[in-house]
Structures are given as structure tokens and as C-alpha cells.
N, C-alpha and C positions, 0 to 999 in steps of 0.2 A: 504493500500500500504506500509506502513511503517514496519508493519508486517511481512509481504513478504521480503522486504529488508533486516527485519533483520536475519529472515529465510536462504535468500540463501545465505548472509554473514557468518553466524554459519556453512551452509553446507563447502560454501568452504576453510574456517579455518581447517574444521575440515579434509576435504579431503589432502590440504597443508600440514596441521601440521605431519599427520597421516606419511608421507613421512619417513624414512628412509633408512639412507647410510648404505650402506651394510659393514660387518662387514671383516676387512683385515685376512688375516694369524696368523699377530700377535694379532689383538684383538682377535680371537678364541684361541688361544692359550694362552692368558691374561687371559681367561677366564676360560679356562680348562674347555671346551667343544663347541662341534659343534653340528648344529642343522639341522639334515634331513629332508624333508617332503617326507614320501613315504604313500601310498593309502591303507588305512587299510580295505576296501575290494575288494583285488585282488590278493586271492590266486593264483598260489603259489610266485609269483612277491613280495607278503606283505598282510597280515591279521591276525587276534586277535585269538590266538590258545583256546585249552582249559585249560590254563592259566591265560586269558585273559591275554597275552602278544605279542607283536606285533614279527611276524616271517615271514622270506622266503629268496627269494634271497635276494631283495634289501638287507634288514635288514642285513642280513649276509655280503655284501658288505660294506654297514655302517661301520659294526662294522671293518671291518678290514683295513678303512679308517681309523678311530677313533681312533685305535691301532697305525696304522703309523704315526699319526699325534701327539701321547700322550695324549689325551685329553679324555674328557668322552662323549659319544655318548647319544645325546637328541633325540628320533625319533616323529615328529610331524604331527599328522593325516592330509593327505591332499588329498581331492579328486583330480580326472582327470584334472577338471577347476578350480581349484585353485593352482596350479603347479607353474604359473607367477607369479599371483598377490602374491602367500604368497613370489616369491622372491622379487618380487617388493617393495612390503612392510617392506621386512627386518624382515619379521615373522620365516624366515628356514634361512640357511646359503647355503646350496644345496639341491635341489628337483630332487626327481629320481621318480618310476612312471612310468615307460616304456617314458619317456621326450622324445619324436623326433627330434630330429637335424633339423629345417626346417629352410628357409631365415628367415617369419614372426616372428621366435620367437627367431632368433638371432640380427632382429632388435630390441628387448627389451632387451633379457639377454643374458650370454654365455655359451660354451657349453663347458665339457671336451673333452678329447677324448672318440671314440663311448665305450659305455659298454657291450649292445650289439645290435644283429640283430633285425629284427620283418617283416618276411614276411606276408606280405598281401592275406590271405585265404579267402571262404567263409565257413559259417556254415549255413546249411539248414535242413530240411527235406523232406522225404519222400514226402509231401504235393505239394512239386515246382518242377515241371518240367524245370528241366534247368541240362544240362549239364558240360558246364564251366561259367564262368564269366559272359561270354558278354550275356549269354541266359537270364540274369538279368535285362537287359535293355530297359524293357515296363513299362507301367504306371501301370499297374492291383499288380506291386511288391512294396510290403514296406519295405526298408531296415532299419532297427533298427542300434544305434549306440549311443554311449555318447557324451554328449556336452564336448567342450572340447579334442577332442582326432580328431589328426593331420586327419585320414584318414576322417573327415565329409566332410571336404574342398576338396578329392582330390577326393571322387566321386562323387563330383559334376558336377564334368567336365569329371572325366571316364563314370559313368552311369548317366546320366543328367535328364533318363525317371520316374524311379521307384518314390514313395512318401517315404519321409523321419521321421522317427519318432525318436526323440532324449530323451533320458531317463538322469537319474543324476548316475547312481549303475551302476556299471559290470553286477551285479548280476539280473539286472532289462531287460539287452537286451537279455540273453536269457530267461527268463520269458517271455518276448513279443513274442517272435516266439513259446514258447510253449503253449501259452495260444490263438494263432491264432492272435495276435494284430499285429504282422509280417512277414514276411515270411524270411528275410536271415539276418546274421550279418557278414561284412565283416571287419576282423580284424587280427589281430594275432593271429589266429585256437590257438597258446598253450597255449595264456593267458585265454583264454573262455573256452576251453572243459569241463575244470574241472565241468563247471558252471552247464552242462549238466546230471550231474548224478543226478540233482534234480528230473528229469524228466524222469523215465527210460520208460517211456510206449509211448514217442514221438521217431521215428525215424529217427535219426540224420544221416546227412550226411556232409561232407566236401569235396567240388568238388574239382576236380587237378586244376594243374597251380594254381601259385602264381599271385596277379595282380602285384604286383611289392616290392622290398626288401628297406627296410628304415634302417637306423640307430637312436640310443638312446642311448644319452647324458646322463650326469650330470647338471645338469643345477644352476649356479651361478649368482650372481649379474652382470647386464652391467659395464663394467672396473673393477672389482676386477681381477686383476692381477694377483697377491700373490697366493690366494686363486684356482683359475682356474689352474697358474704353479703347486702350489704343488697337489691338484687333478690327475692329467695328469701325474706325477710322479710316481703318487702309483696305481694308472690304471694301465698304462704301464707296471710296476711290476707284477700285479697280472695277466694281460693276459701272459706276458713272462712265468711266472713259470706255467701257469697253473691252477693257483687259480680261477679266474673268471670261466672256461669252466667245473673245479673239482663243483663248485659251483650251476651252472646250471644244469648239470646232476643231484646234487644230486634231487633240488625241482623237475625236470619237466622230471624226468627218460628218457631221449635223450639227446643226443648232441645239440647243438644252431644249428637251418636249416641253416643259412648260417653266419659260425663263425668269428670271426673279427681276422684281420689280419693286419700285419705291411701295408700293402698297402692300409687300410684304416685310420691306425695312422698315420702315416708319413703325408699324407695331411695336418690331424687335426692340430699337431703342426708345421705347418710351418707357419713363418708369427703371431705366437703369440707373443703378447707384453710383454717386458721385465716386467720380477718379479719385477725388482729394482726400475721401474719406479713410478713416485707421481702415488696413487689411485686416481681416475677418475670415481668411483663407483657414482652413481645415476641417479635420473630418471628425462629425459624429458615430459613434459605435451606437449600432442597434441591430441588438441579434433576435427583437423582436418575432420577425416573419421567418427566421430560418429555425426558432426553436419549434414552429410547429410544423415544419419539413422534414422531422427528426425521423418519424414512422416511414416515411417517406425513403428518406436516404437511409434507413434500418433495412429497409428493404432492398434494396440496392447491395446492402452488406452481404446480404443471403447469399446474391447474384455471384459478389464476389469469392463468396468461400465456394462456391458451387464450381465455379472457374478454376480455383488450384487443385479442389478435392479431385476432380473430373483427369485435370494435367498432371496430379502427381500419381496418381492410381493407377493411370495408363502409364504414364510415364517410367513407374517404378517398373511395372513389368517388361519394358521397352529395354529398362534399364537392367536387368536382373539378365534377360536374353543378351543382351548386348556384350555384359561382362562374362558369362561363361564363354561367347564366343572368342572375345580374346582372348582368354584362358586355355581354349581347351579344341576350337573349333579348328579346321584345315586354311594353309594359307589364303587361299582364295574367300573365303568370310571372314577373316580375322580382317582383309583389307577393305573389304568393305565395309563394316562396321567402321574402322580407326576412318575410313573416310567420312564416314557421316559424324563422326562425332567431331574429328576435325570443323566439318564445314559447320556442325550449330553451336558449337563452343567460342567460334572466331567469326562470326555475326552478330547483331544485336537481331534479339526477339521482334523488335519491332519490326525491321527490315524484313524478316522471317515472315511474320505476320501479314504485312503490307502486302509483298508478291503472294503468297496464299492468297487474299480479299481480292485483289485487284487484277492481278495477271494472269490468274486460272481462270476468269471467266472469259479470256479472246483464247483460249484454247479450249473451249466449250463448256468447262465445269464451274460452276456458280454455288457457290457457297457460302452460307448466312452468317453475317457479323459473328452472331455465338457462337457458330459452329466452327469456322474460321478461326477463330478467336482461340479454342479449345484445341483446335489441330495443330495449330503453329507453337503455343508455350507448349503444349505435350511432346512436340518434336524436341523441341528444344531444352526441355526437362530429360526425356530420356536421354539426351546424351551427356548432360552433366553428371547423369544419375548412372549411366553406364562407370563413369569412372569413380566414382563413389563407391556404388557398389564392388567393380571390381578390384578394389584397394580393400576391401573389407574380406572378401574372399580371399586375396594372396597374403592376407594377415596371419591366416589361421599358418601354426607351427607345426612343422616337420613332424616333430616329437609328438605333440599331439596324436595325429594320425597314427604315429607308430604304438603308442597308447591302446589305440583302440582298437590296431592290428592285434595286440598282444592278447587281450581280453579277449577276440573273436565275436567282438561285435559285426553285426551284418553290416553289408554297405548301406541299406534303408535304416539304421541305427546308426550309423556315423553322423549321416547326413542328420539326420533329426537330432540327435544329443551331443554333437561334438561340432560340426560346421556350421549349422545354422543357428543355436544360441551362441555362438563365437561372432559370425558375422554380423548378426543384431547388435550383437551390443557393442561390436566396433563401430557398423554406422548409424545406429540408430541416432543420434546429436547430433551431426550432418546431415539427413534427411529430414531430420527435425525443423530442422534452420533452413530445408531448401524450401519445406513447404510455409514458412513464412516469408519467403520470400518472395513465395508466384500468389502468395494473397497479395502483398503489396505489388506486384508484377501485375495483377491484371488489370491494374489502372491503364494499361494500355488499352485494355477491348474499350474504351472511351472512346477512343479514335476512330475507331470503326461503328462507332452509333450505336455500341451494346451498352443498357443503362444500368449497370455495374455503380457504386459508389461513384466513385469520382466523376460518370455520366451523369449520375442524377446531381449532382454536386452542381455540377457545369449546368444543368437543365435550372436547379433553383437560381444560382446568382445569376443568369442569362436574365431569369423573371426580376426578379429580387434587386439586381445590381447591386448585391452587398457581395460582392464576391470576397473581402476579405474576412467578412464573419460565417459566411458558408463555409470556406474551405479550413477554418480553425475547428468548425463543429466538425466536419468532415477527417480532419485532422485527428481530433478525439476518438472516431467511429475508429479509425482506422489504428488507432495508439491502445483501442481496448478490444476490437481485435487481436491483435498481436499478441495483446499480454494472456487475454484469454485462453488464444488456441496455444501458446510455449506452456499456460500452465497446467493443460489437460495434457499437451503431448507429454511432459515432464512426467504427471502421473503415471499415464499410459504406456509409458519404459519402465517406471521405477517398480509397478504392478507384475506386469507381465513378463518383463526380460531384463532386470534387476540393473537397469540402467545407472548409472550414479551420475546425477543431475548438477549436482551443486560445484563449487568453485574448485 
């Protein structure tokens, strides 16, 4: 218990500490330079050219903030869901990103005036019968979308039927409808098209009618004043002259569908708080809305122990074959095993994971986030566990065995009372430790849309935008976790196979 305390006293030091106050006018200009976060893959919005240097609009807008402000222009990779938290954090000074103007995220941070528009389209194919929008609204449709990105929330409530699959990549929603894992992505048609020429043998459609037109911000620290007035300044500027709409044309060759106009500025700044006034920059803690997500994300935890239970139990056996055959099997299998352990020992799981999800389906086999999910750590589990295990096996002593020669025990008597409580209890603490590791490991099936922990973690702060009190409770699930299953596995040796657990 005392461990645990001291544990979630470190967590929330560190969640406290981690806090900072957003940086004013004058400290960016103290400092000679400001720091953007725009989404390095979201052509033509912002992505790594063949350069590798970060380009597009955004960028281009940057820099000609950057310019009016004198300072040097820092631009910082930020996904879709990471937009808040990095302002939150005090990691960017402004986050752009196609940032939505909504209530929910003007209750954390603020917003300049709009930059610009983003009508709400679909992108489908050939494959769905649907006309407009609303033909979308059965259960048999999965609509693809990123975490993090304003419209998850509003069609929840416009199409309430369809099933939802949330990916972390631009780049990944429309892979899912081309690879059949979805059927529509509803977004801003001009942010996605481009996405589309990946795929030129899927045929793409974009049905009429908009669902509805949003605006997008700048988004700055909550109470930075300074910073928000002078923003709104050189926006203003750059739509009066031209500059922002000269700018969009050039990346998305059209005009903005529906362009911003003084009738949407004028709102913006009205009722903005004075430059002059004291900075009032920082953040509220309110774990209000995530403590009753708690059932929620417990459920999630389930998913997750279900994920290692599933990879280690295969895996073990994976593993158990794997070590007699380098033991005991003929050249020709003994090489092939060392090559497959080789190859998942010296990859990450992820990357493992990834080509299973993605790559098996243009060689015809298509396989579901979980299940995917469960194939790639179980690969990659048996082969850690091959060498585990078979260091546990070549432990057992010479002597031993001649022991039990002596005695004329049977070989089915060896094996049961002489090599197998020997090799339990050599790796039984290593096994132990592996399988807390693929509970925390399968934070990865996130990526793949499986709502595992850490998914539904990402699904609340996505709603919530408290992503830094989500993921501290989230933190906790997963810190009692661990402690739980090390102190039932601990049992579970000391009972059965006279394990000695302690220091």
C-alpha cells in the first residue's frame, strides 16, 4: 500500500508540476520567437515536403505571423488530438490544424479571429448507396473519422445510427474506406481529397449538400490576452489585403467554399478582453466529467487484460514449441525458428502490428483491429517467450537428470517431477513480468480503433478536452492494474510452484 501511495503521489506531482503558464506577447517577443503547433500530416493544411520541411497553408500563415510579430517562427508537430493539451501544456504558443471555434474548446482555450471556413462534406464510394447525407443514417454504415476532430461529436447527434471507427492519421480515414474497413468520411471534402489519389482504382464520390459550415481559429492559451489581441491584429490584416484567400488558393487551387468575412470578424472581436489587462493565463483542474467515465474506461481495462491474457497464452505455447525446437529439433527448424525470433525480437510491435492491419488487406486478407491487434503482440510475445522459455529449459542440470536416471524414474516422470517444476520456477518471474508488460503493451490496439483503455481514454478527453485529467485517471487504471495482476501472479507461483517472490 505504501507503494501505491507513493506511486500516485509521483503521478500527480508530476501531472501538477508538468503545468505551465502560457507564454504573454512580451515573453514571445523576449524571446525572439513563437511556437506553432500545426499537423505534419495534413496536406495541403501542413506536411513534411520532399525536403523534409514542414509546408502549406498553415505554415505559410505562420510565417507571416512570425514576420509581423518580428520574431522567428518555431513550427511544432502536432496531431489533430493534441491541439489543446500541447496548448494546455504550454508546449506551442498557438495551435492551428484546421482548430474549430467550438463552446467545448473555448471552455479550455481561446480563439483568434476565424482563419478560415470548413464545410462539412461526405467522401464515399461507388460501394454506398446513398445519395445525400441523411441516406447515411443506418446501422449496416461505418463512418471513419479522427479522434480529436470537432465533427466526431456532432455526428453523433446528426447520424446517431451508423458505427463509428476513429483512427489517429488523416491519412488512415481514407485508407479505411479504401480498404472496405469503412464506408464514408465526413469532413472537410478539401482537407481529404488529396488523401484519395492513393487509391486510384476505388471510386470516389462526394455527395452534394454541405451538413453544415464551421469556422477555425487560432487557438491560444485560456487569458492570454496580449497574445490573442495581437493574433487578431494581423489576421485581420491578412484577410483585409487578401493575403489569407491569395494563400489558400495557392495550396488547394479554389477559393475557400465559404470565405470569411467582416460579418464573421466583427463578432469575434467584440467583447474581447483588454491587451493591457494583468495575464490570467492558466489552467483549471476539473476531473469532474472524467470521474464519471470511470465504468467507462473500467471497461476498456477488461479489453485490455483480455488482449495480453489472449497474446500470452498463445504466445506461451508459441513459445514452449519454439524452445524445444532449438533444443532438440533438426537443422532445418532450428533455422527457422532463430529466424522468426530474430525478425520479432529486432522490430517494434507496432510496426509488426501496423503491416498485419494494413498490408494484409491489398493481399486479400482483412483483418479486424482486435483481431489484428491479438495476432501481431502474440507473434511477437512468442518469440520473446521462445527465448525465455528456452533458457529455462537448458537450466535444468546434468546431475539432475542423472539423478533421476539413477532412481529409474520413467521419462513421463522426469519430465513431470524433475524438468518441469525446475523450469517453472526458473521462469516463472520472467513470464510474470512479460505478461505485465503486453497489459501495458496493448495500449497500442488504440491505434488501430480497438477501445482498449487508453482508446476509450483518447475517446473521453477527445469529448471532455480535459485530456490531462483523463489520462492521470487513466494512469491510475493502469498503475492498479499492474499492481493487481504482479500481486495475484506472485500468489499464483508462491501457491502452486513455490516460487520465491520477494527481494
Amino acid at each position: 500500500m505504501l507503494r501505491l501511495c507513493w506511486i500516485v503521489s509521483f503521478l500527480i506531482a508530476v501531472v501538477a508540476g508538468g503545468m505551465a503558464h502560457a507564454r504573454t506577447l512580451e515573453d514571445v517577443r523576449q524571446s525572439g520567437e513563437i511556437r506553432a503547433g500545426v499537423n505534419p500530416n495534413f496536406p495541403p493544411m501542413s506536411s513534411y515536403g520532399d525536403d523534409n520541411r514542414l509546408a502549406g497553408f498553415d505554415v505559410d500563415v505562420a510565417r507571416r505571423i512570425a514576420d509581423a510579430l518580428g520574431v522567428k517562427l518555431t513550427l511544432v508537430p502536432t496531431e489533430a488530438a493534441q491541439r489543446v493539451p500541447f496548448l494546455v501544456s504550454g508546449r506551442i504558443d498557438m495551435s492551428m490544424g484546421a482548430l474549430t471555434i467550438t463552446p467545448e474548446r473555448q471552455a479550455l482555450i481561446d480563439f483568434t479571429i476565424p482563419l478560415h471556413s470548413e464545410a462539412m462534406g461526405v467522401i464515399t464510394t461507388d460501394r454506398v448507396k446513398a445519395e445525400r447525407w441523411e441516406d447515411l443514417n443506418r446501422p449496416d454504415i461505418t463512418l471513419v473519422n479522427m479522434r480529436g476532430n470537432q465533427s466526431v461529436s456532432v455526428l453523433q447527434e446528426k447520424l446517431p445510427l451508423p458505427r463509428r471507427l476513429l483512427v489517429d492519421g488523416n491519412a488512415d480515414t481514407i485508407r479505411a474506406i479504401a480498404q472496405g474497413r469503412a464506408d464514408a468520411l465526413i469532413e472537410n471534402t478539401d482537407f481529404f481529397l488529396g488523401f484519395t489519389r492513393n487509391y486510384p482504382d476505388v471510386k470516389w464520390r462526394v455527395l452534394p449538400d454541405p451538413i453544415f459550415a464551421a469556422w477555425c481559429g487560432i487557438g491560444v492559451a485560456k487569458g492570454n490576452a496580449s497574445l490573442q489581441a495581437e493574433l487578431d491584429r494581423v489576421l485581420h490584416a491578412l484577410h483585409k489585403d487578401g493575403s489569407i484567400a491569395a494563400m489558400w488558393r495557392d495550396h488547394y487551387a479554389a477559393d475557400m467554399s465559404v470565405p470569411v468575412g467582416e460579418e464573421q470578424i466583427a463578432p469575434a472581436l467584440r467583447d474581447r478582453p483588454a491587451a493591457t489587462q494583468a495575464e490570467t493565463s492558466g489552467y483549471a483542474f476539473d476531473f469532474s466529467g472524467v470521474i464519471g467515465q470511470i465504468p467507462y474506461l473500467l471497461g476498456g481495462a477488461a479489453i485490455s487484460l483480455q488482449i495480453a491474457f489472449l497474446a500470452f497464452i498463445i504466445g506461451a505455447s508459441i513459445g514452449l514449441g519454439g524452445a524445444m525446437a532449438l533444443l532438440y529439433a533438426a537443422g532445418p527448424v532450428r533455422s527457422f525458428v532463430s529466424g522468426y525470433v530474430t525478425l520479432f525480437t529486432n522490430t517494434p510491435a507496432l510496426v509488426q502490428i501496423f503491416l498485419i492491419y494494413y498490408a494484409l488487406p491489398d493481399a486479400g486478407i482483412k483483418l479486424g483491429s482486435f483481431t489484428a491487434v491479438v495476432i501481431g503482440l502474440t507473434l511477437n510475445a512468442g518469440a520473446y517467450l521462445t527465448e525465455i522459455i528456452r533458457a529455462g529449459v537448458a537450466s535444468v542440470r546434468p546431475a539432475e537428470l542423472e539423478a533421476a536416471s539413477v532412481l529409474g524414474l520413467h521419462r513421463r516422470d522426469v519430465m513431470t517431477h524433475v524438468i518441469v517444476p525446475h523450469v517453472l520456477r526458473t521462469v516463472y518471474r520472467p513470464l510474470a513480468n512479460f505478461f505485465i508488460v503486453l497489459v501495458l503493451g496493448s495500449s497500442m490496439a488504440a491505434l488501430f480503433g480497438v477501445e482498449e483503455l487508453t482508446g476509450r481514454a483518447i475517446n473521453v478527453s477527445t469529448t471532455s478536452l480535459r485530456t490531462i485529467e483523463t489520462f492521470a485517471v487513466a494512469g491510475l487504471i493502469y498503475i492498479a492494474l499492474t499492481l493487481i495482476a504482479s500481486a495475484a501472479l506472485a500468489w499464483f507461483g508462491r501457491t502452486f510452484f513455490r516460487v520465491r517472490t520477494g527481494a
